[in-house]
N, C-alpha and C positions, 0 to 999 in steps of 0.2 A: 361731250357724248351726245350720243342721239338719243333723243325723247321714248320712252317707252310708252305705248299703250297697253293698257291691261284691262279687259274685259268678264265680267263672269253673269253667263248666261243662264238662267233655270230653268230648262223648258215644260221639266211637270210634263201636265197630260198631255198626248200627242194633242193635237188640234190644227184643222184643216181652215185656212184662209186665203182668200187669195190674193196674194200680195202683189197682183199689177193691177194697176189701174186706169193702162191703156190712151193714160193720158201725162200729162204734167203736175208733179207732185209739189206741191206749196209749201208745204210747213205742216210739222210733228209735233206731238208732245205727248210726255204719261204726266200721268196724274199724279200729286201728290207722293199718295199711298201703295203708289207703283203698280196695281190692276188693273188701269185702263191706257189703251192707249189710243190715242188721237190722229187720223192720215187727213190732211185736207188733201181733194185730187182736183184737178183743174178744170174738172165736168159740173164743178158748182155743189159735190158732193164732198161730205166730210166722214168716214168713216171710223167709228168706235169701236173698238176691238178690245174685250179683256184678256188681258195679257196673260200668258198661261203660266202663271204660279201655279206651286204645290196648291192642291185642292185646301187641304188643311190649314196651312198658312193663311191663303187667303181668307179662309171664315173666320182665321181670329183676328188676322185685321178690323174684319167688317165686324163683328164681336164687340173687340179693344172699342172700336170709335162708334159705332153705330146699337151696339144691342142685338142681344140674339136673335130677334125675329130677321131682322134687317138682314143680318150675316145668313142666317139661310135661305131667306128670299133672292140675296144677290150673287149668293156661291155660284147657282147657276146661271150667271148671264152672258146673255149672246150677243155676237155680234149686231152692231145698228149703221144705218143708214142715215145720214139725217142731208133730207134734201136743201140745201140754203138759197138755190137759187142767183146765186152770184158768186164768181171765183172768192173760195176763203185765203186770205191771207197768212191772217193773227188766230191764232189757239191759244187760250188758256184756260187749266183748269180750276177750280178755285180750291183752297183748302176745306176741311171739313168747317160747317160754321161753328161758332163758339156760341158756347152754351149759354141761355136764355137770349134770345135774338130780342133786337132794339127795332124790331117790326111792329108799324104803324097798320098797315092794309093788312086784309086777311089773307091775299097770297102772298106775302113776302111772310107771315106767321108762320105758314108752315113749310116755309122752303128752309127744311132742316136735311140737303141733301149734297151729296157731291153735282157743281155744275158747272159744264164748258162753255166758255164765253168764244163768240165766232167773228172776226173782223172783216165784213165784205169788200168787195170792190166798188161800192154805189154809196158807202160810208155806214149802213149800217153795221150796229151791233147786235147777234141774235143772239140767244143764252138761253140751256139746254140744259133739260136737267137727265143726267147721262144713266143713272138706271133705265129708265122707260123711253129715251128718247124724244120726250114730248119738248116744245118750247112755251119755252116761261115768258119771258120777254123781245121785244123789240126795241132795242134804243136809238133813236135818230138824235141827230144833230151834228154830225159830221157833216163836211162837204165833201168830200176824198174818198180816196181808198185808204181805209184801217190796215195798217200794216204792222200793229204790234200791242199786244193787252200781255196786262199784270195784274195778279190780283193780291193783296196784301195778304202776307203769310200767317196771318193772326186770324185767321178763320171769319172775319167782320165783315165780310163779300162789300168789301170796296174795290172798286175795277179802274182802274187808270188805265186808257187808249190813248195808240198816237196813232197819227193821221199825214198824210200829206196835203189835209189844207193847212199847217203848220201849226199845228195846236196837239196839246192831250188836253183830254173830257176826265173828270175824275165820277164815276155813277157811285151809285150805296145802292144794291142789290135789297138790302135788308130793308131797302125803303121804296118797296115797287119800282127799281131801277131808277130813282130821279138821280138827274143830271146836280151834281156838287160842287162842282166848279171847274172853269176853262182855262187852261193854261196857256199863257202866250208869251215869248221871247223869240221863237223861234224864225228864222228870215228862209228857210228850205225846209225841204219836205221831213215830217217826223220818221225816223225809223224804225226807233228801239225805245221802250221805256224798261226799267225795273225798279223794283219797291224794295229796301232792303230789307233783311229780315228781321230788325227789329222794329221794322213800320215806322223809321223816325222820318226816312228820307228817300226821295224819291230823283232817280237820275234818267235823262233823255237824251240819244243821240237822234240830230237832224244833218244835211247835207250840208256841215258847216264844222271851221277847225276847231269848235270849243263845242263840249257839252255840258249841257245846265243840271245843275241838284237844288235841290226843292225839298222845304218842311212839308211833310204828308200831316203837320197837325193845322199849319196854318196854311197851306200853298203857297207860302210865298217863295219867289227865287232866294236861293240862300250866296249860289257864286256860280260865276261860269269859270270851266274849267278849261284853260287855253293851255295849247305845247303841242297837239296836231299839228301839222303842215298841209296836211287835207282835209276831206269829208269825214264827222266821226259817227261809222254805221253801224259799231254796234258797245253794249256797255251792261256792265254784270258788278253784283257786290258781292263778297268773299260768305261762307255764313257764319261770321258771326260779326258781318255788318263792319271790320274794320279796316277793311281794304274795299278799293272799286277799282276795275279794271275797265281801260276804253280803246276799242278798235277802231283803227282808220285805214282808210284807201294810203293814204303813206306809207304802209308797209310796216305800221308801227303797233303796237301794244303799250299802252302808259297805265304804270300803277299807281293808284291817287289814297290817300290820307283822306275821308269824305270829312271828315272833321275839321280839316285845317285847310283845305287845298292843296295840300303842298303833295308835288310830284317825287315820289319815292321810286322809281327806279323806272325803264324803258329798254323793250325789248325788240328787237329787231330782228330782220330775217332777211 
């Protein structure tokens, strides 16, 4: 049979935006908590839009996670702009952070907030803290264009980037952005990273038939994963971390065992 899609939309308050942007759109993402949502445009601009839930709902989200003042300071938030100055690639947003931060500096102390990490075209990384739009950090050390951020679902603003100078940067946010370690195996350009969601393990496709999994406690490679026939561009884990799926230019989809390696079924088209 053919695949269904099923969608369901809320659109809540009317609200007026404008959704061209008159140029080449990059890459999307919502947030976590489902209120915001993220347009990079290819004018070097990234647009922040909160997504029109029920008014209600939304404040007990921000409520639930954040605290009543929080919830009604950000019920009303508006659209932002945030200029980056170089086409954005990579969106990601981070999860809420987890309670008592492991912050050494006193701006990473009080970075108790939702924040989108942005992957340029010149290799930096800029990160925004998406209430107020202001930026928090600047991370250098790429040579490339950032083509893809993850940030560990456990709220600890650990950021894993991949690149195409063929590496992922693993930064600790909580620790005024420093750089944590560099990952290398890769022989072509980085695509995709993703963190599973129980933080144990971390998977990267680059322009190459195997994609690599990695301990996210030690960094080290754990297995490459081979059975592509081509480039693997892209790679995702189930949530509850016991399946991973990986996309290739072969026309193929492989579903992998992260545990074992072992290849559990392949889909084709």
């Amino acid at each position: 049979e053919e695949p269904v899609l099923l969608a369901e939309l809320k659109p809540g308050r009317p609200q007026q935006h404008d959704w061209k942007s008159s140029c080449e759109t990059w890459s999307v993402a919502f947030s976590p908590d489902g209120a915001w949502f993220a347009w990079s445009q290819g004018h070097c601009v990234v647009k922040l839009i909160p997504w029109p839930l029920e008014e209600a709902e939304l404040c007990k989200t921000l409520e639930r996670k954040s605290g009543k003042a929080e919830a009604r300071s950000r019920a009303g938030a508006k659209e932002k702009t945030l200029e980056c100055g170089q086409i954005v690639w990579g969106l990601a947003f981070s999860s809420w952070p987890a309670a008592g931060p492991r912050a050494a500096g006193p701006r990473a102390a009080g970075l108790r907030c939702l924040v989108l990490a942005t992957g340029l075209n010149d290799g930096q990384i800029k990160v925004w803290e998406v209430q107020t739009g202001h930026l928090l950090f600047s991370l250098l050390g790429h040579q490339d264009v950032v083509r893809d951020l993850s940030f560990a679902p456990n709220g600890s603003l650990i950021l894993v980037s991949a690149s195409r100078d063929k590496t992922l940067r693993v930064w600790d946010l909580s620790r005024d952005g420093r750089q944590v370690q560099v990952l290398t195996g890769h022989v072509q350009w980085v695509y995709c990273c993703s963190i599973s969601p129980d933080c144990r393990m971390l998977c990267s496709a680059a322009g190459e038939k195997s994609a690599l999994l990695w301990s996210m406690r030690s960094y080290a490679l754990i297995r490459r994963l081979q059975g592509h026939q081509s480039s693997v561009v892209s790679c995702d884990f189930s949530p509850d971390s016991a399946l991973l799926v990986t996309a290739s230019y072969d026309a193929c989809v492989i579903m992998w065992d992260p545990y074992t390696g072992e290849q559990l079924r392949t889909l084709r088209y």
